[in-house]
N, C-alpha and C positions, 0 to 999 in steps of 0.2 A: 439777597438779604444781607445787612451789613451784620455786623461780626461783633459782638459785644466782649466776650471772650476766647481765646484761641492760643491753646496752646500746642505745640510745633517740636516735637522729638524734644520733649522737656525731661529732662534728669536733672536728680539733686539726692546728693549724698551727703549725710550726717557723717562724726567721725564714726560711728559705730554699724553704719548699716545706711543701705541705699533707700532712701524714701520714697522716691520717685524716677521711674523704670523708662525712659525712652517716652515717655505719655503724648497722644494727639489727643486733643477734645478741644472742641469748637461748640461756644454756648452763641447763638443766634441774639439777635435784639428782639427782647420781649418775650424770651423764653427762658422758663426755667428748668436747671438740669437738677439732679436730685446726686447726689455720691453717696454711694454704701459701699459698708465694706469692714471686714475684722479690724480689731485695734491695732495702729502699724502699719496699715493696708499703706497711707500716703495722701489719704484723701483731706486730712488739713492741711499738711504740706502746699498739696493744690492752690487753696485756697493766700498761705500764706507766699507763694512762687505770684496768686493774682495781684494781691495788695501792696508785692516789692517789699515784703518784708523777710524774704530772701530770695537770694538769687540763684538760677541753676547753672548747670556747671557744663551745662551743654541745652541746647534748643534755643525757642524765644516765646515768649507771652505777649501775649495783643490785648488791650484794653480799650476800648471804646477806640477801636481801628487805630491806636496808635502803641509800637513796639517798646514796651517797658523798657528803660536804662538810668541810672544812676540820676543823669541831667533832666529827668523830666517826670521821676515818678512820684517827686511829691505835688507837680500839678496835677496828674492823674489821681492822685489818691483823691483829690477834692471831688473827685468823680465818681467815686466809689462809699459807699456804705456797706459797712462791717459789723455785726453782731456773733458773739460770744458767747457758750452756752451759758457760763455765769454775767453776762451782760458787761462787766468790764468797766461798772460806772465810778468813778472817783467820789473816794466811803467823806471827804472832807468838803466836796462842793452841794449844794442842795441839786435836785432832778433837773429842773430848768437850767441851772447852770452849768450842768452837764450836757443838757439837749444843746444848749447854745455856742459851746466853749470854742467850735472850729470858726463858729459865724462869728465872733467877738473877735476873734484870732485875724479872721482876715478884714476886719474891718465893715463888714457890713452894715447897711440903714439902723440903727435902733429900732426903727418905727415897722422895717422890711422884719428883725427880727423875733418882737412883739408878734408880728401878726404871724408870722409863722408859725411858733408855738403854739397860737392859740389854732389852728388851721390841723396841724400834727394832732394837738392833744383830740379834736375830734375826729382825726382819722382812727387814732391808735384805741379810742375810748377810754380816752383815761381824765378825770375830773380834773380841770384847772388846777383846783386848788392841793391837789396833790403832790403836783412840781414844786410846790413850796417844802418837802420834808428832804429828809436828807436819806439818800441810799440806806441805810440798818432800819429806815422806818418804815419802809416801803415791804409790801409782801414779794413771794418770786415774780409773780405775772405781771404788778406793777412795774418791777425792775426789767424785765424781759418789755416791757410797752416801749419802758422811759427809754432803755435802749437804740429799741427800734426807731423811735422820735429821732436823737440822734442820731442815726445812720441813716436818716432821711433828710436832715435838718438841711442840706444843702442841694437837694433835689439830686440826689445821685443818677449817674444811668444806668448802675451795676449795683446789685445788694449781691455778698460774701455773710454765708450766718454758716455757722459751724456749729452747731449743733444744737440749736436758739432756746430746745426748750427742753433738751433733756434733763433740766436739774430739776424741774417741776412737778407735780404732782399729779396723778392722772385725769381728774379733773379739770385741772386751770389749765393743763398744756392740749387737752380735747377741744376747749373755747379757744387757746390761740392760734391753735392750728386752724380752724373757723376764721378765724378774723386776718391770718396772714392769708388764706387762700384768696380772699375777699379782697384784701389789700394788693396781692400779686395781681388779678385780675383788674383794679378799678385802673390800676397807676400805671400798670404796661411795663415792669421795670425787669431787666436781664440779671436772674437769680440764677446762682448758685451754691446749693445747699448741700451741704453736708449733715447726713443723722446715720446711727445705728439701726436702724428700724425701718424694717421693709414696708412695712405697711403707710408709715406715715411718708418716704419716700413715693410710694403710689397715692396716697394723697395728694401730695403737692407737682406731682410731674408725670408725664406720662413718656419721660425720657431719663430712663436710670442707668447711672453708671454704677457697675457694680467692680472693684478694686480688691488683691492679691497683690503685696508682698510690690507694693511700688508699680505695678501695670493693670489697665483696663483689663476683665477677663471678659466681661458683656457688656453693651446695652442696649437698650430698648423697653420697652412697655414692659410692666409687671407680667403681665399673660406670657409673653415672650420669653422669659425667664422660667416663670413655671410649664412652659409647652415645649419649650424646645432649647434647654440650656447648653451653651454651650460647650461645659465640660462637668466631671464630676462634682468638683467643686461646687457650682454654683448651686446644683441640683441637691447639696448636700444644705447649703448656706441658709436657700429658701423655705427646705426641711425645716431645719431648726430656727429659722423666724415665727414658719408657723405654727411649732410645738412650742413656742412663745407666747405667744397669743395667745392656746389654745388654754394653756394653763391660766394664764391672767384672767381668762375668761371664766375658767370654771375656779376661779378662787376668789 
């Protein structure tokens, strides 16, 4: 199966502490891997070691079968779609021209770009004429759509979301999780997600990597975790996810 992501004895060190511990992880084409893990764990790191928005300091990263480096990773970045727990949209462009601004950048159709947006805007469900306002007017889940529009806008093979809907409220981020599963499933696209949250990781993957202090401790299916973990830690982790939940439920 070809290799969408792949990372290979990856370390990266901040000056203040190691973020990323010697890591393998290998995300498939058309699968998506889910990361959890305490704050600090490394698991944005990951994500930011997939995008070449830094580099490690030992191993190598693969992106759509080709080996990240300096000379080549802003063609690859066009290959990749990126969303941001706060969405990341620029507060001075209106939404549409947000969604649009790499396809402008690189020159594409007018006419290819037109129709795109309008093609996104009924994937994501969000009303045409909404892309007309500007980011401060939009609500969170709009922002988190218009987002997602752009990190679609150029048909990526790789989507990078880092934590897509934690800002949101429990409500709007229960429909977006709905509507990304739906969306993972229609488009076939090699996701990988970063959230805090066990459960919504078992939502979206049935392949979780769970992260300590810069290294993979497990992974595998939610069940796996809770049957057979394998160390204290994790048995401790998934504890208190689901005395998480348990509270949110009864309150």
């Amino acid at each position: 199966m070809s290799c969408a992501i792949a990372f290979e004895n990856v370390s990266h060190r901040y000056p203040h502490a190691v973020a990323v511990d010697d890591v393998s992880l290998r995300v498939d084409a058309g699968e998506t891997v889910a990361l959890i893990g305490p704050s600090g764990c490394g698991k944005s790191t990951l994500l930011k070691l997939a995008a070449g928005l830094v580099w490690p300091q030992q191993g190598t990263v693969v992106v759509a079968d080709r080996q990240l480096a300096p000379g080549n990773v802003l063609e690859i970045r066009h290959r990749i779609g990126y969303v941001i727990q706060s969405g990341g949209l620029f507060p001075h462009l209106s939404a549409v021209a947000n969604v649009t601004l790499a396809a402008r950048y690189l020159k594409r159709d007018p006419r290819w770009i037109d129709g795109r947006v309008i093609e996104l805007a009924e994937l994501v469900q969000l009303p045409r004429e909404v892309l007309d306002r500007f980011p401060n007017n939009l609500s969170g889940g709009q922002r988190q759509r218009v987002s997602l529009m752009r990190a679609l806008m150029l048909d990526p093979a790789v989507l990078l979301l880092d934590e897509p809907l934690g800002a949101l409220d429990p409500m709007v981020r229960h429909g977006l999780q709905e509507d990304l599963r739906r969306l993972f499933k229609r488009l076939g696209k090699s996701v990988l997600l970063v959230t805090h949250d066990m459960a919504e990781a078992a939502f979206f993957s049935r392949n979780i990597v769970l992260m300590r202090e810069g290294k993979i401790v497990q992974r595998g299916a939610y069940q796996d975790l809770i049957e057979a973990p394998a160390e204290e830690f994790v048995r401790e982790f998934v504890k208190a996810q689901r005395g998480v939940h348990t509270e949110a439920a009864d309150g």
